[in-house]
N, C-alpha and C positions, 0 to 999 in steps of 0.2 A: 566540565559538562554537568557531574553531579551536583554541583555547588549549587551551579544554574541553575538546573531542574527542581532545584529546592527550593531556592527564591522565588522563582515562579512559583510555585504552588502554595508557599506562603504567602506571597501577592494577593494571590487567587482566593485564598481563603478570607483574607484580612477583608477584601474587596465584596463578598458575596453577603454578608448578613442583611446588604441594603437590596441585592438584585438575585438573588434566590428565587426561583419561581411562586407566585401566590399560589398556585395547586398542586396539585399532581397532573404529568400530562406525558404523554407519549408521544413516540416519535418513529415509525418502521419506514424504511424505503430498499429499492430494489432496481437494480439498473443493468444493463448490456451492454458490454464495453467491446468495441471492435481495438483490437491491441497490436500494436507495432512493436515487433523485437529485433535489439539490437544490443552487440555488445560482443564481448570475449571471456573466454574461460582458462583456464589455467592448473594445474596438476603436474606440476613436473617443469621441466626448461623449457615447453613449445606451448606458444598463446595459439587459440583455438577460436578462430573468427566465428559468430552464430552463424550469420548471413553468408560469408563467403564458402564456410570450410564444412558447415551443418545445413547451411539451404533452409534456416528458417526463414519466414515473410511474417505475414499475419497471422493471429488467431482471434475466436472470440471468447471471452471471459466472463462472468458475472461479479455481483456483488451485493452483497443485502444487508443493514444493520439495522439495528433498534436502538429506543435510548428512552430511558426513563426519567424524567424531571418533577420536583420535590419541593415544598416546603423548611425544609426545615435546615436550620443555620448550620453552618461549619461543616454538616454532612454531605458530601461531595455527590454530583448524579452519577451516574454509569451509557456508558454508551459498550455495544457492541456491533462487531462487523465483522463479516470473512468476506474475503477475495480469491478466488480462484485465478489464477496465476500461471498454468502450464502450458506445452507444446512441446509437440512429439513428430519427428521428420525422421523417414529413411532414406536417404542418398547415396551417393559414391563420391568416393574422398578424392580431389585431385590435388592433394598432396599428404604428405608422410608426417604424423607426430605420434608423440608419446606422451601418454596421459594415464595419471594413476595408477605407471607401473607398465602397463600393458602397450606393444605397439601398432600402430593404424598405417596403412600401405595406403600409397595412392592406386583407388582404384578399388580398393575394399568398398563393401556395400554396408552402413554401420544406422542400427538406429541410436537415436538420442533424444532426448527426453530433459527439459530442463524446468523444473518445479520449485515456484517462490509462492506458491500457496500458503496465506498467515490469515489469524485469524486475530482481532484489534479488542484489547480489555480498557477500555477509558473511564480514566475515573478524572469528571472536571467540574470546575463550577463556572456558573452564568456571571460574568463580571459588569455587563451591560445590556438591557432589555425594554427596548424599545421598537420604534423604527429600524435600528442598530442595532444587531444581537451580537455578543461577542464570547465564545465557551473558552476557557484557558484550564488545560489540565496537564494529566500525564495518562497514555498510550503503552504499554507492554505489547509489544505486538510478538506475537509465537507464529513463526513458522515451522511448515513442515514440510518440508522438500529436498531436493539432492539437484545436484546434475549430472547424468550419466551417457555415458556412449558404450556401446555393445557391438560389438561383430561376432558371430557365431558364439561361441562359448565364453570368450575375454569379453571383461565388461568392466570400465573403471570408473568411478565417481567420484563426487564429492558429494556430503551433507549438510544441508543447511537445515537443521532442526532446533537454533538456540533459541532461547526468549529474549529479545533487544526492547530496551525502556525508550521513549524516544517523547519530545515535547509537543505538544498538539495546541492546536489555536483551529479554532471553526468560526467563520463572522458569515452573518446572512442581510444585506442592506432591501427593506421593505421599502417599495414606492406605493403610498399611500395611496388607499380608495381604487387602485388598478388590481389588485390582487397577483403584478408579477413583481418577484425578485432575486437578486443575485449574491449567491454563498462564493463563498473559498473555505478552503479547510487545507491544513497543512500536518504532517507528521515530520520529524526532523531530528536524526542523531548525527555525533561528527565524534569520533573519537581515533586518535593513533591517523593513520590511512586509510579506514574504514570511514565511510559514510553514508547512511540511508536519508534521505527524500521524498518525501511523497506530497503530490500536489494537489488538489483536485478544483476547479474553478466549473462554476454551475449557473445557467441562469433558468428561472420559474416560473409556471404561474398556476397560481393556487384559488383553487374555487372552492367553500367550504375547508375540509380536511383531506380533500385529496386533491395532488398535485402533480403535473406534470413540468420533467427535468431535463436539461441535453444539457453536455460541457463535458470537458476535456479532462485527460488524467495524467499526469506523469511518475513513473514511478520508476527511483532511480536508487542503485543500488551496488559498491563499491567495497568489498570485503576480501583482505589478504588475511592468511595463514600458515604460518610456515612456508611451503612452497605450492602452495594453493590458491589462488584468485578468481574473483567472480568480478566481470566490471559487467553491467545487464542493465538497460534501459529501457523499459516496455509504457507506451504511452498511446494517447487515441481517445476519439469521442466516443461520448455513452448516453442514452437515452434510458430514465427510469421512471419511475412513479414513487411516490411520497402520501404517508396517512399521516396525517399530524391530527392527533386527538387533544 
């Protein structure tokens, strides 16, 4: 995977000294993401269903980033973005496990709490800049979050606080003289049994520098640890606004 992410960005680099932005230009948006969770968790020998066994459904999320674009050759742009990510349910358990040590009875009344809140450091260049925009870089995304369950004074977790590199590709297809048109953007690591995912598919329409957005997200996420597992799938439409300077 590292080999890969290497070639790619030497790609990218080789590729940019001819589609490098002619200015400087900016790029902030902000969107509201209604979010479906699903998936299972893990800490010890008993999988821990979100939905069945935590009673989560939906939440709602944000999302906001910026990006700054450049002139000048070899020197890669910068994109940044955070995503808030979490949901917090108290229920009663109808049925018995054990998680990070501590044990849960059926019928216990327990909250939980499960946080993939990261914040995205992109460093990419423009490899095509047209009608057809196309950004190829590399993605550091730093999370900061756990997943916890609590009944009364026991409380067991996991943390998910590492910094994961992952590849990133953003394309935005412009239908001329209409002022609408349609992005995708990807992040994407695979290593061992762990896998992260991230999708987001977008369509627009842009008047001036400001634009309005709706499309879908998926963000998918699959990491073992010793005897620790998170499998979490949280996905759903979002509606934002876009300044493009």
């Amino acid at each position: 995977m590292q080999k890969r992410l290497i070639a790619l960005t030497i790609l990218a680099a080789s590729a940019s000294v001819a589609t490098q932005a002619d200015i400087v230009g900016a790029t902030a948006g902000a969107y509201i993401w209604k979010q479906s969770w699903d998936g299972d968790v893990k800490a010890g020998s008993d999988s821990i269903d979100m939905n069945d066994d935590l009673g989560y459904d939906d939440e709602t999320g944000k999302s906001f980033y910026v990006a700054l674009e450049h002139p000048i050759p070899l020197l890669p742009n910068i994109r940044l973005q955070r995503s808030d990510l979490e949901i917090t349910e108290t229920g009663t358990l109808s049925k018995a496990f054990r998680f990070d040590g501590n044990n849960y009875n059926e019928g216990d009344t327990v909250n939980s709490t499960t946080d993939l809140t990261h914040t995205d450091a992109t460093l990419y260049y423009e490899i095509l800049d047209n009608w057809v925009n196309i950004d190829v870089g590399l993605t550091v995304r730093m999370f900061d979050g756990e997943v916890s369950i609590r009944e009364g004074n026991d409380e067991g977790s996991i943390e998910i606080d590492a910094p994961v590199p992952m590849a990133y590709v953003n394309a935005r297809l412009e239908l001329p003289l209409t002022g609408f048109y349609a992005s995708g953007l990807g992040n994407v690591i695979a290593f061992g049994d762990n896998k992260i995912t991230d999708m987001t598919l977008a369509v627009g329409y842009e008047l001036g520098i400001l634009g309005l957005e709706i499309g879908y997200r998926n963000f998918d996420v699959q990491l073992e640890d010793d005897n620790e597992e998170a499998n979490v799938t949280v996905d759903g439409y979002f509606i934002g606004l876009v300044l493009d300077i």
